[in-house]
Structures are given as structure tokens and as C-alpha cells.
N, C-alpha and C positions, 0 to 999 in steps of 0.2 A: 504494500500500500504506500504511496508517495506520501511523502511527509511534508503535506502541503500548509497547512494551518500559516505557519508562519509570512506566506507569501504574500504580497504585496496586492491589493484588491483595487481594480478601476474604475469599477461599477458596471452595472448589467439595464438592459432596457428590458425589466421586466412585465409583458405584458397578460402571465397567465390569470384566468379569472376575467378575463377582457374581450370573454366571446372570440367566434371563431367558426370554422366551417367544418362540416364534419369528413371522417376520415375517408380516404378517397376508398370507392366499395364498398366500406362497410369497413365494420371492425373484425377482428381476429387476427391470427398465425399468418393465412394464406394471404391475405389481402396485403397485409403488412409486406412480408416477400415478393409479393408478384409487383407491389410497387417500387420496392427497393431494386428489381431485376429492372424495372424497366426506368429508373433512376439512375444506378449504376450501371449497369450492361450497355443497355440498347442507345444509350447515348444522345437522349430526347434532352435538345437547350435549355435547361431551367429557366429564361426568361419565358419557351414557347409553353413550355410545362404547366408554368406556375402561370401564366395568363389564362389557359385552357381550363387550369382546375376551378378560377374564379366564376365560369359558368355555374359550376356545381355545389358551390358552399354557400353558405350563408351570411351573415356578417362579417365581418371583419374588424380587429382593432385596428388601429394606426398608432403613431410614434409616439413614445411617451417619454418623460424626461429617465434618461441613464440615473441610477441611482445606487445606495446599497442593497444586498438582498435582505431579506424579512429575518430579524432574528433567530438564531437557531435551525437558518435552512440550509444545509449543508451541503445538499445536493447544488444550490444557488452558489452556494461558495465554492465552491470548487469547480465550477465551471466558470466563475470571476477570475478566481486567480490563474489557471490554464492560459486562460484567455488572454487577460493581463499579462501573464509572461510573455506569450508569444507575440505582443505587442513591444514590450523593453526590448527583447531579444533584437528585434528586427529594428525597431530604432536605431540599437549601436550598431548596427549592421549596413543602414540604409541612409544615406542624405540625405534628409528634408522629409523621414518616413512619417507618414498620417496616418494613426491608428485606425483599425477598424472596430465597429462595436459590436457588440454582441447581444444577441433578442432572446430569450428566453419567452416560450410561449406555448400552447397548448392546443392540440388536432390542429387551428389553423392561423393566419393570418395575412393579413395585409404587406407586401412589400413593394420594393422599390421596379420587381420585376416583376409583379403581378399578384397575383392568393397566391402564398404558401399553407402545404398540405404536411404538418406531420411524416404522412406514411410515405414520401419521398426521402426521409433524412434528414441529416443537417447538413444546408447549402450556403453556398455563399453567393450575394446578388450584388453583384457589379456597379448597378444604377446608382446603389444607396450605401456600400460598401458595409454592407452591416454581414454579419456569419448569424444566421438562424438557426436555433436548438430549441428542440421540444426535449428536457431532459427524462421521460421517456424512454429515447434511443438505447439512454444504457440498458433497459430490460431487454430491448430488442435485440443489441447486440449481444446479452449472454444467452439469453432462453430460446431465440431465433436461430441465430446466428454463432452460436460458440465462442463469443470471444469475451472472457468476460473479465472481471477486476477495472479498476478506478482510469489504471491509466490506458487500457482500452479509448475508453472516451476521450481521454486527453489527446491522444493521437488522433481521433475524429476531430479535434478543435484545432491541433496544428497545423491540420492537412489543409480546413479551411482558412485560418488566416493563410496562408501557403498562396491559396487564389486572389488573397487580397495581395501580397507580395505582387504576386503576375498581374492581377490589374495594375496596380501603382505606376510596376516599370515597362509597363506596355506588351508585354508577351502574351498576355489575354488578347488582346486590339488583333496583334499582328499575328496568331494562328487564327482565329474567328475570322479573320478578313484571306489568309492564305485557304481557309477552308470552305469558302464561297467558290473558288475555283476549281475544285477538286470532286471528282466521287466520291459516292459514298463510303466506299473502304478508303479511300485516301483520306477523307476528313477524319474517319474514326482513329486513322493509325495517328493523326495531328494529336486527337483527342488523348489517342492514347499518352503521348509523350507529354501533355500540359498534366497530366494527370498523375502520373510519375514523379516530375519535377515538385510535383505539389506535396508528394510523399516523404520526398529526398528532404525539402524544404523542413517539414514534418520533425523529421530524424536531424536536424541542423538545430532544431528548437532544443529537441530532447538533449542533444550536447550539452549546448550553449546556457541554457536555464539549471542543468545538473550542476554544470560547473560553480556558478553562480551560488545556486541554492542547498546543492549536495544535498537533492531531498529525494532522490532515486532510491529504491530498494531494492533486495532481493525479488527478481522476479516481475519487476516491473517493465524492462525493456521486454520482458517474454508476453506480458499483458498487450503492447503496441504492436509487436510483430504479428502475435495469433490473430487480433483487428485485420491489419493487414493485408494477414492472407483470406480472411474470413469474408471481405468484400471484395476478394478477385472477380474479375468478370466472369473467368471459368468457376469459379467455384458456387458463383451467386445463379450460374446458367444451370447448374446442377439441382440446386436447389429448387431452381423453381419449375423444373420437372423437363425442362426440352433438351435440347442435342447442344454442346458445345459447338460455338460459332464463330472461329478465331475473328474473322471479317467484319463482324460485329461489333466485336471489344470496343470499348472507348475508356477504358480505367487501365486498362492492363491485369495479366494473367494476378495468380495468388503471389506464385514467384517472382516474377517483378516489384510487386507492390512491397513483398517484405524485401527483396533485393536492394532496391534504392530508399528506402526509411534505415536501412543498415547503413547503405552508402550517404548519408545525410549526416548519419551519426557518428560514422566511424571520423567522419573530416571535420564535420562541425564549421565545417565554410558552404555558402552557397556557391561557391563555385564549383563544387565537386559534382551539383546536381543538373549540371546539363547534359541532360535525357535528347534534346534535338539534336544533338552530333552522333548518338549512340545510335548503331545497326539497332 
């Protein structure tokens, strides 16, 4: 278990309790998975995703002022400080870097790219630079998905500021815009390498904040890897009952995904993590 408590809090835009839409399908196991495959696999734009879903939901909150979490929610705090880390982190890393925020929220909400739904995960949306968590997810990822322990999730939080990084310094812009010209296996294998780097990125945090705070445990880089591999494309195409479809990928296999959060970690520099030069 990270031995997080002492870590430095930035505040959370907590919006759960603030209405919402409900979960895409219905609730349960299945529904949960089959949106998570088609989330993470098939490689459908979160800005086109989350527009689509706002057909189907209901209200929505909107932005509220960033604050502390409610006394004694630890679940809230721990996803503050995560967060907050991998916000310092990339500050000393970055010129002139602008934090991203983070929304804590429930089945649905309002964003800067359209309704967020829960049962897609937690995304990151470009428009508004904000990373969106239904903390939830951590049930998902152990009872779903097998990966379970504290810094599981944290690796889910790093991965997404990781997009905030790649929006900042443009590598968002500039694959989304190379990937207008391309087929469809061409964009996805794009997709695939922003998705990687975002991992690498991930494991550059887990360094750089160990170092720092030497609040890592036993067992805890084992908690980010099993994540890892737990949402490869291959392993999420398993799951959700059809054929592996390498063409498809847009996150990258299990092995990739735990390959470069190693490779992030092992260097602890972003520069280790360019996945667009790599075969």
C-alpha cells in the first residue's frame, strides 16, 4: 500500500451527488466490460464518444469550484494526492507546465468534450484539460478486471495526466491531425503509440514522485504493472468474448503496456518514452 497520507493535496473538483446520467446499458459486470472494450480497444474518440453518450443520459452537473475532499474520504484523498503528484512531477519536468484538474464524479457528467459516462473509465478531455474519475473504477478494476491494490488506480491517474502532458506539448494536435490522413489500421497503430507514451509517461511519474516521497512499497510497482496488462487491448478483447484483432488495437497489447510503464520507470526521464520512433 503507498504510503500516501503525507503527500501534498491540490484539491479535487468534486462533483459526486450532483446528478448525472445513467450508466451506458444498464448496470452490471457485462455492460461495464463491453464499454470498457469499446473504450479501450476499438478506439472510438472520446470527444465523439462522450458527445454520442449525451443523447442518452440525463442531467448533467457542470464545473464547480476545485476544493478539498469531505473529511474522512479517503478514497477522495488519494486520488488528490496521485493527482497532485503527477502534476509537481511534470512541473519540474516541463517549462511553463499548466496543471491539469481532476473531477471526481458519479455514473455521469458534463464535460468539456461532451457527457461523460462512468462505464467508459477515466478519460482525459482535451477541451477542458480536466482527467475524469468516477472512483468506482477501483472496484472495476479488481473485481472486473484483476488488477487490484491502491496503486493500480494511481497508474490509471498517471496514464491520464500522461494525455495532459501530450496535449500541452502538442503530440495530441499532431497525431489526431496525422491521423485524418490515414486508414483505419494506420490511425489505430498512431493511436496505439500516443497510448504507450502515455504509459511510459505513467512509469516517469512512479520514479520521479518515489524518489521524492519514498512512499512506494512492497508490491506496489506489481499493483501498476498487473493494471497495465489488465487493460491491454488483447486482453480487454478476451474479455469481452470476441477474436483478438491486432488491427484494431488502439492502447496496445498487455505486453506493451506493462513494457513501457517499466520503461518510464526504469529512466524516470520523458525522454526515454518515445514510442513514435519505436518498430
Amino acid at each position: 500500500m503507498v504510503d500516501w497520507e503525507g503527500g501534498r493535496r491540490g484539491g479535487v473538483e468534486d462533483r459526486r451527488g450532483l446528478g448525472g446520467g445513467a450508466l451506458i446499458g444498464g448496470g452490471g459486470i457485462g455492460a461495464v466490460v463491453i464499454a470498457l472494450v469499446g473504450y479501450f480497444v476499438f478506439g472510438i474518440d472520446p470527444q465523439v464518444l462522450l458527445s454520442q453518450t449525451s443523447q442518452v443520459s440525463g442531467a448533467a452537473s457542470g464545473p464547480v469550484a476545485a476544493g478539498a475532499c469531505p473529511e474522512g474520504d479517503k478514497a477522495c484523498d488519494f486520488a488528490d494526492v496521485m493527482h497532485t503528484s503527477a502534476n509537481d512531477v511534470w512541473a519540474s519536468a516541463i517549462q511553463g507546465y499548466e496543471p491539469s484538474t481532476i473531477v471526481l464524479y458519479t455514473q455521469g457528467t458534463q464535460t468539456g468534450c461532451g457527457m461523460g459516462q462512468s462505464a467508459m473509465g477515466p478519460f482525459y478531455c482535451p477541451a477542458d484539460r480536466r482527467v475524469y474519475l468516477d472512483l468506482d473504477f477501483a472496484r472495476t478494476l479488481e473485481q472486473q478486471l484483476g488488477a487490484s491494490g491502491d496503486f493500480a488506480l494511481a497508474y490509471v491517474i498517471g496514464h491520464e495526466v500522461g494525455h495532459h502532458v501530450q496535449n500541452l506539448t502538442g503530440v495530441s494536435g499532431e497525431v489526431h491531425q496525422a491521423q485524418q490522413r490515414l486508414s483505419e489500421s494506420g490511425s489505430n497503430a498512431l493511436s496505439v503509440k500516443l497510448e504507450l507514451q502515455a504509459d511510459c509517461y505513467a512509469g516517469v511519474w512512479a520514479r520521479r514522485s518515489d524518489t521524492q516521497y519514498h512512499w512506494l512499497q512492497t508490491g506496489d510497482l506489481e499493483e501498476a504493472i498487473n493494471a497495465a496488462s489488465a487493460v491491454g487491448d488483447d486482453t480487454l478483447q478476451k474479455r469481452g468474448g470476441g477474436s483478438v484483432v491486432p488491427d484494431s488495437f488502439t492502447h496496445g497489447t498487455s505486453k506493451e503496456r506493462m513494457f513501457w510503464f517499466n520503461t518510464g520507470y526504469a529512466a524516470g526521464d520523458p525522454n526515454a518514452c518515445d514510442t513514435f520512433s519505436k518498430a
